[in-house]
N, C-alpha and C positions, 0 to 999 in steps of 0.2 A: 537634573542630577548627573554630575559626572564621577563616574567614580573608577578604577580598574579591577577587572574582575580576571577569574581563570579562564581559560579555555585550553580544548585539545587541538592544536591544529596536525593539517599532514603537512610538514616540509620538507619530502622527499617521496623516494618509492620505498613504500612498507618502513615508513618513518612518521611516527607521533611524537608531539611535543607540548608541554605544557608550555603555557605563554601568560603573556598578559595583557587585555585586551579592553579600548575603551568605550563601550557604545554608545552612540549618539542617538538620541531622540528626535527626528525632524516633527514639523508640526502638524503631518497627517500620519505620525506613527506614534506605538508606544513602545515601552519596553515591558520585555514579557520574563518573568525569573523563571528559569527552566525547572521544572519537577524533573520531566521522563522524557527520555528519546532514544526512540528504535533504531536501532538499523537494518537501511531498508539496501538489498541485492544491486540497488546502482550504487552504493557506498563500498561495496569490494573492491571494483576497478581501480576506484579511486586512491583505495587505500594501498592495495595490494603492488599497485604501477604506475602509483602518481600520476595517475586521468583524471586530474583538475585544470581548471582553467589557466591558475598563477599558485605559486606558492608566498605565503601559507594560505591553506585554504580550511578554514571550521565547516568541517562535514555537520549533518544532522537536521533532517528534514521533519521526521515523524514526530514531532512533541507536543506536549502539554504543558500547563505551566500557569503563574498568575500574574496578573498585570503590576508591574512594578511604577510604573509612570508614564502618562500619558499625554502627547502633541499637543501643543494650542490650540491646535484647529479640529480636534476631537473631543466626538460630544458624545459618542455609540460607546464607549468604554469608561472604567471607572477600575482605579487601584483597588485592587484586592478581587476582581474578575478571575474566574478560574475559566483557560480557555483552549481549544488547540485548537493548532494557527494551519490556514492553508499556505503551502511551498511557494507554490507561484505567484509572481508578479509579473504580471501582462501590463500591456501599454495602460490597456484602456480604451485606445483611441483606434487602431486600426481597425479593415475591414471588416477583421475575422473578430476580433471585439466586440466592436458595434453589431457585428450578426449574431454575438452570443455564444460565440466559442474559442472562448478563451485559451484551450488546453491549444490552440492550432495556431496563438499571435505569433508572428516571425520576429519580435522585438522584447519577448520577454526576457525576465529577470527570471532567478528560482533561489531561496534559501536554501542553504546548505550544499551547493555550487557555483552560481555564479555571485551572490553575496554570504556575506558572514551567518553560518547555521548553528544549532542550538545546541552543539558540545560544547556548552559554556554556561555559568553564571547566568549571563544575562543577553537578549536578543533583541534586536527592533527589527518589528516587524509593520506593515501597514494597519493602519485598522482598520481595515476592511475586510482583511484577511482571518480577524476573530472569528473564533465558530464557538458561541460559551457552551460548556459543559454538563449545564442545567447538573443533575446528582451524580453524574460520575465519578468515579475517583480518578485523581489525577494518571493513575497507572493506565488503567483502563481507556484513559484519552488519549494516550500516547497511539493507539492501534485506532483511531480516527481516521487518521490517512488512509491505512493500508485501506480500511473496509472499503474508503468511497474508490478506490482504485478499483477492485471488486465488485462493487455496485455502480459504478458507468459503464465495467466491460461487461454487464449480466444485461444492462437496460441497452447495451447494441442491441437489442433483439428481442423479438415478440414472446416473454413469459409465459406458456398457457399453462394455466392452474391444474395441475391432478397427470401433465403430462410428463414422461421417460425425459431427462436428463443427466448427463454425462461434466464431469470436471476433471481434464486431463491435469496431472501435476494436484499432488498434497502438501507442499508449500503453505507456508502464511498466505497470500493472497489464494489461492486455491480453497483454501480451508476456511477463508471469508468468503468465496463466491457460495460455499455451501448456507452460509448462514443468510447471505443475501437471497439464495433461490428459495431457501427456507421462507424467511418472509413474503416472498411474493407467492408460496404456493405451489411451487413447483415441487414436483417429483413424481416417482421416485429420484431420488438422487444416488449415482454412481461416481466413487472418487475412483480413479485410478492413477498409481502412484506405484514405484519401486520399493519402497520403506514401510515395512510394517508398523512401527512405531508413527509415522504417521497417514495411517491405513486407521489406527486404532483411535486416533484424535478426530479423523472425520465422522466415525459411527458414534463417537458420544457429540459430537456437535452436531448430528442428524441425519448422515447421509445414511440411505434404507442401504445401499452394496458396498463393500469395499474391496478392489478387485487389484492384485499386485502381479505385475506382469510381469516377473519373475518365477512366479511359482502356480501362476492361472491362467487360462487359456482366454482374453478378452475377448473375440471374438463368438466363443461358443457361450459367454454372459450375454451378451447383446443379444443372442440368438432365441435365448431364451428368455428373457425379462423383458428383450422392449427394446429395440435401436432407439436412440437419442433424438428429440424431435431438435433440442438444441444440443449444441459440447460446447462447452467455455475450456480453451486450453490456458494453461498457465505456465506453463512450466519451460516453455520458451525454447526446447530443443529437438532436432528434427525426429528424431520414432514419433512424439506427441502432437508435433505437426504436421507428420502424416498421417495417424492415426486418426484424429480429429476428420479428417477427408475422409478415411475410410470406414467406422462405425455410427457416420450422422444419416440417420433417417431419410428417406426422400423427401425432398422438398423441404429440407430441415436447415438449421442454420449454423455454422461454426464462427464462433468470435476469438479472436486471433486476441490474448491479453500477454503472454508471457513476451519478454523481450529477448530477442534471439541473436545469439552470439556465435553461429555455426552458418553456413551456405546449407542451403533447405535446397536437396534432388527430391524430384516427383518422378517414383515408374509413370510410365504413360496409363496403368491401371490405374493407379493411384488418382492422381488427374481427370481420367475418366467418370470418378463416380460425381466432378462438380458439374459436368453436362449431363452424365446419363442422368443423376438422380435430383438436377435442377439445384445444386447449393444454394444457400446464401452464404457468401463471407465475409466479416468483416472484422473491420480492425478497432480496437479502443487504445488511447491514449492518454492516461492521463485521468484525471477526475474529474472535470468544472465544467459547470452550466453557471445558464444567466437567469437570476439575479445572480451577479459572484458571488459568495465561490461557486454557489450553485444548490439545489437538493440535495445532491450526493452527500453533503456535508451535515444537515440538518438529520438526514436520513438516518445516516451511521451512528449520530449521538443516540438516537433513537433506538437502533435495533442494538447498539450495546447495553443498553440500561433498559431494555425490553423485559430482562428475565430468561430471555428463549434457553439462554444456556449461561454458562460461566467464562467469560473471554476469556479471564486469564489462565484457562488449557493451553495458550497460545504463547504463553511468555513461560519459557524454560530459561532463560537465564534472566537474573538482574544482578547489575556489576556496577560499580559503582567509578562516575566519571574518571578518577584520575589515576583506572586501572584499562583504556580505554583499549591500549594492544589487548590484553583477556579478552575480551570482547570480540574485536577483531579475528583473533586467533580460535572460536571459540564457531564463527562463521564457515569456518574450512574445516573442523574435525572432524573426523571420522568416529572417534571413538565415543560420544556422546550426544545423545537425541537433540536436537537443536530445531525450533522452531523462530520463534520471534526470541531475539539478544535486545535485552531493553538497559541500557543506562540511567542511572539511579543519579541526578542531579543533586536534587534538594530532594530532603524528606517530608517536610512540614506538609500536611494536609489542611487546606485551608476549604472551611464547612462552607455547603451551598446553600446561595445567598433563599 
Protein backbone atom coordinates (compact mmCIF):
# COMPACT_ATOMS: atom_id res chain seq x y z
CA UNK A 1 0.00 0.00 0.00
CA UNK A 2 1.22 3.30 -0.78
CA UNK A 3 -0.71 5.95 -0.28
CA UNK A 4 0.01 9.88 1.22
CA UNK A 5 -1.12 10.57 4.53
CA UNK A 6 -1.08 13.75 7.04
CA UNK A 7 1.23 14.26 9.57
CA UNK A 8 2.55 17.06 12.09
CA UNK A 9 6.12 17.61 11.67
CA UNK A 10 8.53 20.13 13.74
CA UNK A 11 10.32 22.23 11.13
CA UNK A 12 11.84 24.59 13.20
CA UNK A 13 12.04 25.99 16.99
CA UNK A 14 8.38 26.06 18.23
CA UNK A 15 7.20 25.44 14.59
CA UNK A 16 4.59 22.67 13.48
CA UNK A 17 3.57 21.97 10.28
CA UNK A 18 1.20 19.83 8.51
CA UNK A 19 2.81 17.88 5.68
CA UNK A 20 2.38 15.11 3.62
CA UNK A 21 4.04 12.06 4.18
CA UNK A 22 4.49 8.60 2.45
CA UNK A 23 5.13 5.44 4.59
CA UNK A 24 6.71 2.51 3.42
CA UNK A 25 6.16 -0.92 4.68
CA UNK A 26 9.58 -2.98 4.75
CA UNK A 27 9.13 -6.69 5.02
CA UNK A 28 9.70 -7.21 8.69
CA UNK A 29 7.41 -4.05 9.44
CA UNK A 30 3.83 -3.10 9.29
CA UNK A 31 2.06 -0.22 9.14
CA UNK A 32 0.17 0.85 12.22
CA UNK A 33 -3.01 3.57 11.65
CA UNK A 34 -2.56 5.86 14.58
CA UNK A 35 -5.77 6.04 17.19
CA UNK A 36 -3.88 8.08 20.16
CA UNK A 37 -0.65 9.55 20.94
CA UNK A 38 0.65 11.24 24.22
CA UNK A 39 2.93 13.51 24.64
CA UNK A 40 5.61 12.50 26.56
CA UNK A 41 8.19 15.56 28.54
CA UNK A 42 11.15 14.62 26.03
CA UNK A 43 8.72 16.03 23.22
CA UNK A 44 8.95 19.59 24.85
CA UNK A 45 12.53 20.20 24.00
CA UNK A 46 12.07 19.13 20.98
CA UNK A 47 9.35 21.13 20.14
CA UNK A 48 9.81 24.17 22.14
CA UNK A 49 13.90 24.44 20.52
CA UNK A 50 13.96 22.32 17.84
CA UNK A 51 16.11 19.32 19.77
CA UNK A 52 15.60 16.93 16.99
CA UNK A 53 18.05 15.28 15.19
CA UNK A 54 17.15 16.88 11.33
CA UNK A 55 14.33 18.75 10.26
CA UNK A 56 11.26 17.78 9.60
CA UNK A 57 11.06 15.56 12.23
CA UNK A 58 7.26 13.54 13.34
CA UNK A 59 7.39 13.62 17.03
CA UNK A 60 5.13 10.93 18.77
CA UNK A 61 6.19 7.97 20.74
CA UNK A 62 3.31 7.03 23.02
CA UNK A 63 0.67 5.47 20.79
CA UNK A 64 -1.88 3.09 20.04
CA UNK A 65 -3.42 2.17 16.90
CA UNK A 66 -4.39 -0.74 14.47
CA UNK A 67 -2.51 -2.66 12.04
CA UNK A 68 -3.18 -1.25 8.67
CA UNK A 69 -0.65 -3.54 6.57
CA UNK A 70 1.57 -5.98 7.10
CA UNK A 71 5.77 -6.91 5.76
CA UNK A 72 6.08 -10.14 3.81
CA UNK A 73 8.15 -11.55 6.04
CA UNK A 74 5.54 -11.15 8.85
CA UNK A 75 3.72 -13.76 10.22
CA UNK A 76 3.06 -12.45 14.42
CA UNK A 77 0.48 -9.67 12.97
CA UNK A 78 -2.64 -9.54 11.08
CA UNK A 79 -4.66 -6.22 9.77
CA UNK A 80 -7.02 -5.13 11.83
CA UNK A 81 -4.68 -5.90 15.17
CA UNK A 82 -5.39 -3.40 17.80
CA UNK A 83 -1.69 -2.64 19.24
CA UNK A 84 0.77 -0.14 21.06
CA UNK A 85 4.02 -0.15 19.72
CA UNK A 86 7.31 0.00 21.74
CA UNK A 87 9.72 3.33 20.62
CA UNK A 88 12.79 1.70 20.46
CA UNK A 89 14.63 -0.06 17.84
CA UNK A 90 17.82 -1.51 19.08
CA UNK A 91 20.23 -3.36 16.80
CA UNK A 92 19.58 -6.60 18.05
CA UNK A 93 22.80 -7.79 17.49
CA UNK A 94 25.12 -6.01 19.99
CA UNK A 95 26.69 -6.92 23.36
CA UNK A 96 24.17 -5.23 25.29
CA UNK A 97 21.42 -6.88 23.06
CA UNK A 98 22.55 -10.16 23.05
CA UNK A 99 22.86 -9.69 27.05
CA UNK A 100 19.20 -8.68 27.10
CA UNK A 101 19.23 -5.01 27.40
CA UNK A 102 18.20 -3.49 25.09
CA UNK A 103 17.22 0.10 26.72
CA UNK A 104 21.52 0.27 26.97
CA UNK A 105 22.32 -0.70 22.70
CA UNK A 106 24.76 2.25 21.61
CA UNK A 107 23.25 1.69 17.98
CA UNK A 108 19.70 2.15 18.51
CA UNK A 109 17.04 3.60 16.44
CA UNK A 110 13.71 5.30 18.43
CA UNK A 111 10.31 6.44 16.84
CA UNK A 112 9.32 9.54 17.16
CA UNK A 113 13.10 10.81 17.06
CA UNK A 114 15.34 9.45 15.38
CA UNK A 115 12.77 7.94 12.62
CA UNK A 116 9.30 8.98 11.58
CA UNK A 117 6.63 8.94 14.95
CA UNK A 118 3.09 8.68 15.20
CA UNK A 119 1.71 12.40 14.82
CA UNK A 120 0.39 11.11 11.62
CA UNK A 121 -2.14 8.95 9.60
CA UNK A 122 -0.04 6.23 9.56
CA UNK A 123 3.52 4.72 11.02
CA UNK A 124 5.71 1.60 10.28
CA UNK A 125 6.95 0.38 12.75
CA UNK A 126 8.93 -3.33 13.28
CA UNK A 127 6.78 -6.21 14.23
CA UNK A 128 8.38 -6.97 16.86
CA UNK A 129 7.78 -3.96 18.51
CA UNK A 130 3.74 -4.97 18.68
CA UNK A 131 2.54 -5.33 22.17
CA UNK A 132 -1.63 -6.26 21.23
CA UNK A 133 -3.98 -4.79 23.45
CA UNK A 134 -5.92 -7.76 24.23
CA UNK A 135 -9.60 -5.33 25.75
CA UNK A 136 -8.19 -2.20 25.95
CA UNK A 137 -9.45 0.68 24.46
CA UNK A 138 -7.46 2.22 22.00
CA UNK A 139 -7.27 5.52 24.42
CA UNK A 140 -6.33 3.70 27.36
CA UNK A 141 -3.10 2.02 25.22
CA UNK A 142 -1.84 5.16 24.35
CA UNK A 143 -0.57 5.33 28.39
CA UNK A 144 1.35 1.77 27.69
CA UNK A 145 4.50 3.47 27.34
CA UNK A 146 4.48 5.70 30.17
CA UNK A 147 3.29 2.75 32.63
CA UNK A 148 6.31 0.46 31.58
CA UNK A 149 8.59 3.45 31.91
CA UNK A 150 7.29 3.34 35.74
CA UNK A 151 7.43 -0.19 35.92
CA UNK A 152 11.17 -0.86 35.04
CA UNK A 153 12.20 2.22 37.38
CA UNK A 154 9.89 0.40 40.33
CA UNK A 155 11.56 -3.21 39.51
CA UNK A 156 15.38 -1.38 39.89
CA UNK A 157 14.74 -2.53 43.22
CA UNK A 158 13.59 -4.94 45.85
CA UNK A 159 9.44 -4.36 46.25
CA UNK A 160 8.74 -5.74 49.79
CA UNK A 161 4.98 -6.20 50.10
CA UNK A 162 3.17 -4.16 53.26
CA UNK A 163 6.52 -1.89 53.37
CA UNK A 164 6.60 2.50 53.67
CA UNK A 165 7.26 3.78 50.23
CA UNK A 166 7.73 7.23 48.98
CA UNK A 167 7.16 8.70 45.05
CA UNK A 168 8.98 11.98 44.60
CA UNK A 169 7.16 14.10 41.55
CA UNK A 170 3.11 13.52 40.79
CA UNK A 171 3.57 13.69 37.18
CA UNK A 172 2.27 11.02 34.76
CA UNK A 173 5.01 8.70 35.30
CA UNK A 174 4.95 9.31 39.02
CA UNK A 175 1.25 8.74 39.28
CA UNK A 176 2.07 5.38 37.19
CA UNK A 177 4.73 4.27 39.61
CA UNK A 178 1.81 4.63 42.25
CA UNK A 179 -0.20 2.21 40.35
CA UNK A 180 2.88 -0.04 39.55
CA UNK A 181 3.79 -0.24 43.47
CA UNK A 182 0.15 -0.78 43.92
CA UNK A 183 0.29 -3.99 42.13
CA UNK A 184 3.24 -5.43 43.47
CA UNK A 185 1.92 -4.68 47.14
CA UNK A 186 3.68 -2.08 48.35
CA UNK A 187 2.78 0.43 50.73
CA UNK A 188 1.92 2.59 52.19
CA UNK A 189 2.44 4.91 49.50
CA UNK A 190 3.48 8.52 49.80
CA UNK A 191 3.37 10.89 46.61
CA UNK A 192 4.87 14.07 47.21
CA UNK A 193 4.39 16.74 44.80
CA UNK A 194 3.95 20.80 44.68
CA UNK A 195 0.33 20.57 42.89
CA UNK A 196 -2.52 19.97 44.68
CA UNK A 197 -4.45 19.00 41.98
CA UNK A 198 -2.15 16.52 41.49
CA UNK A 199 -1.68 15.49 45.08
CA UNK A 200 -5.55 14.78 44.56
CA UNK A 201 -5.22 12.16 41.41
CA UNK A 202 -2.57 10.23 43.39
CA UNK A 203 -5.10 9.45 46.67
CA UNK A 204 -7.78 8.32 44.06
CA UNK A 205 -5.27 6.03 42.20
CA UNK A 206 -4.19 4.75 45.65
CA UNK A 207 -1.51 6.27 47.34
CA UNK A 208 -2.51 5.97 51.40
CA UNK A 209 -0.46 10.09 51.96
CA UNK A 210 -0.46 12.99 49.86
CA UNK A 211 2.05 15.38 51.12
CA UNK A 212 2.73 19.07 49.19
CA UNK A 213 5.87 20.61 50.21
CA UNK A 214 4.55 23.78 49.91
CA UNK A 215 2.29 23.77 52.49
CA UNK A 216 3.65 20.55 54.70
CA UNK A 217 6.40 19.77 56.55
CA UNK A 218 8.00 16.33 54.58
CA UNK A 219 10.19 15.57 56.96
CA UNK A 220 7.92 15.62 60.16
CA UNK A 221 5.42 12.91 57.53
CA UNK A 222 8.30 10.51 57.35
CA UNK A 223 8.80 10.94 61.07
CA UNK A 224 5.85 9.86 61.83
CA UNK A 225 4.30 7.14 59.18
CA UNK A 226 7.45 5.40 58.39
CA UNK A 227 10.88 6.62 56.41
CA UNK A 228 10.67 5.04 52.84
CA UNK A 229 12.26 1.51 52.72
CA UNK A 230 12.29 2.42 48.82
CA UNK A 231 11.57 6.43 47.01
CA UNK A 232 11.10 6.26 43.27
CA UNK A 233 11.86 10.02 42.16
CA UNK A 234 10.34 11.20 39.10
CA UNK A 235 10.31 14.30 38.81
CA UNK A 236 13.80 14.87 37.60
CA UNK A 237 14.88 18.28 39.57
CA UNK A 238 17.39 18.84 42.19
CA UNK A 239 15.02 19.62 45.77
CA UNK A 240 13.47 15.80 44.69
CA UNK A 241 17.02 14.54 44.10
CA UNK A 242 18.09 15.61 47.10
CA UNK A 243 15.31 14.87 49.00
CA UNK A 244 15.10 11.33 47.74
CA UNK A 245 18.85 10.94 49.67
CA UNK A 246 17.56 12.43 52.65
CA UNK A 247 14.01 10.70 53.66
CA UNK A 248 15.03 7.05 52.35
CA UNK A 249 15.19 4.63 55.11
CA UNK A 250 18.42 2.99 56.19
CA UNK A 251 19.66 0.46 54.24
CA UNK A 252 16.87 1.56 51.85
CA UNK A 253 17.04 2.14 48.21
CA UNK A 254 16.46 5.38 45.84
CA UNK A 255 15.84 4.83 42.00
CA UNK A 256 16.78 7.71 40.08
CA UNK A 257 13.60 7.72 37.16
CA UNK A 258 13.01 11.48 36.38
CA UNK A 259 15.35 12.87 33.66
CA UNK A 260 17.32 15.86 35.03
CA UNK A 261 17.83 19.07 33.12
CA UNK A 262 19.56 21.14 36.13
CA UNK A 263 23.45 20.34 37.68
CA UNK A 264 22.43 18.28 41.08
CA UNK A 265 24.80 20.10 44.35
CA UNK A 266 24.86 17.68 47.19
CA UNK A 267 25.60 19.45 51.04
CA UNK A 268 28.08 17.08 52.32
CA UNK A 269 25.03 16.18 54.84
CA UNK A 270 23.06 15.40 52.10
CA UNK A 271 25.64 12.80 50.67
CA UNK A 272 26.26 11.65 54.03
CA UNK A 273 23.16 9.88 54.56
CA UNK A 274 24.26 7.43 51.27
CA UNK A 275 27.29 6.10 53.68
CA UNK A 276 25.99 6.61 56.97
CA UNK A 277 22.66 4.94 56.20
CA UNK A 278 24.24 2.40 53.48
CA UNK A 279 22.03 3.54 50.28
CA UNK A 280 21.20 1.76 47.42
CA UNK A 281 21.00 3.94 44.19
CA UNK A 282 20.15 3.52 41.20
CA UNK A 283 19.41 4.59 37.85
CA UNK A 284 16.36 3.32 35.31
CA UNK A 285 16.36 4.11 31.77
CA UNK A 286 13.96 3.44 29.67
CA UNK A 287 11.63 0.27 29.53
CA UNK A 288 12.90 -3.12 27.83
CA UNK A 289 13.90 -6.45 28.79
CA UNK A 290 14.47 -9.63 26.88
CA UNK A 291 12.28 -11.25 25.37
CA UNK A 292 11.85 -7.69 23.45
CA UNK A 293 10.24 -5.52 24.32
CA UNK A 294 10.34 -7.21 27.37
CA UNK A 295 7.51 -7.88 30.59
CA UNK A 296 7.34 -4.27 31.28
CA UNK A 297 5.16 -4.21 28.17
CA UNK A 298 2.97 -7.24 28.72
CA UNK A 299 2.77 -6.00 32.31
CA UNK A 300 1.24 -2.54 31.71
CA UNK A 301 -1.60 -4.02 29.16
CA UNK A 302 -2.26 -5.81 32.25
CA UNK A 303 -2.55 -3.52 35.11
CA UNK A 304 -4.47 -1.01 32.86
CA UNK A 305 -7.36 -3.32 32.15
CA UNK A 306 -6.88 -4.82 35.75
CA UNK A 307 -9.77 -2.81 37.09
CA UNK A 308 -7.58 -1.36 40.05
CA UNK A 309 -8.63 1.94 39.02
CA UNK A 310 -9.75 4.27 35.98
CA UNK A 311 -6.59 5.30 33.86
CA UNK A 312 -8.17 7.76 32.10
CA UNK A 313 -7.78 10.20 35.65
CA UNK A 314 -4.64 10.60 33.79
CA UNK A 315 -5.66 12.17 30.43
CA UNK A 316 -6.85 15.76 30.98
CA UNK A 317 -6.60 16.79 27.56
CA UNK A 318 -7.70 15.15 24.21
CA UNK A 319 -7.00 17.48 21.03
CA UNK A 320 -7.30 16.42 18.17
CA UNK A 321 -4.09 15.92 15.50
CA UNK A 322 -4.31 18.86 13.35
CA UNK A 323 -4.56 21.23 16.38
CA UNK A 324 -1.19 19.74 17.52
CA UNK A 325 0.50 23.47 18.79
CA UNK A 326 -2.94 23.27 21.56
CA UNK A 327 -1.51 20.50 22.59
CA UNK A 328 1.87 21.69 22.83
CA UNK A 329 0.87 24.96 24.38
CA UNK A 330 -1.37 23.27 26.65
CA UNK A 331 2.23 21.34 28.08
CA UNK A 332 3.56 24.69 29.63
CA UNK A 333 0.34 26.28 31.11
CA UNK A 334 0.04 27.33 34.06
CA UNK A 335 -3.52 28.11 34.07
CA UNK A 336 -5.01 24.69 33.75
CA UNK A 337 -4.47 21.20 35.56
CA UNK A 338 -2.49 19.23 32.85
CA UNK A 339 -1.55 15.75 33.26
CA UNK A 340 -1.25 13.28 30.26
CA UNK A 341 -2.19 15.77 26.68
CA UNK A 342 -3.30 12.79 24.48
CA UNK A 343 -3.87 13.44 20.67
CA UNK A 344 -6.89 12.23 19.00
CA UNK A 345 -5.66 10.59 15.56
CA UNK A 346 -8.44 8.52 14.32
CA UNK A 347 -11.70 7.88 16.14
CA UNK A 348 -12.90 4.49 15.08
CA UNK A 349 -12.67 1.85 17.72
CA UNK A 350 -12.00 -1.31 16.45
CA UNK A 351 -13.68 -4.42 18.92
CA UNK A 352 -11.32 -7.05 20.46
CA UNK A 353 -10.53 -9.77 18.59
Amino acid sequence: MTTQVKAVAVTGRQELTVTEIDPTCGPDEVLVRVAYCGICGSDIPRYFDGAVHSFPQVLGHEFSGVVAEVGSAVSTARVGDRVAVAPLVPCHDCAECLAGRPSLCPNYSFIGSRRQGALADLVAVPAVNLVPLGDLSLKVGALVEPLTVAIHGVERADVIPGEPVAVLGGGVIGLLAVLTLRDKGAGPITVVDVDPRNLAVALKLGAAYAVNVLTDDVAAHFAANGAPVLTVETAGVPPTQRQALAITARRGTVVYVGTAHQDLTLDPTVFEHILRHELTVRGSWMSYSAPFPGHEWSDAVRILGSGLVDPEVLITHEIPLLEAVRGFEAMRSRDEHRLKVMFRVATDEVPAR
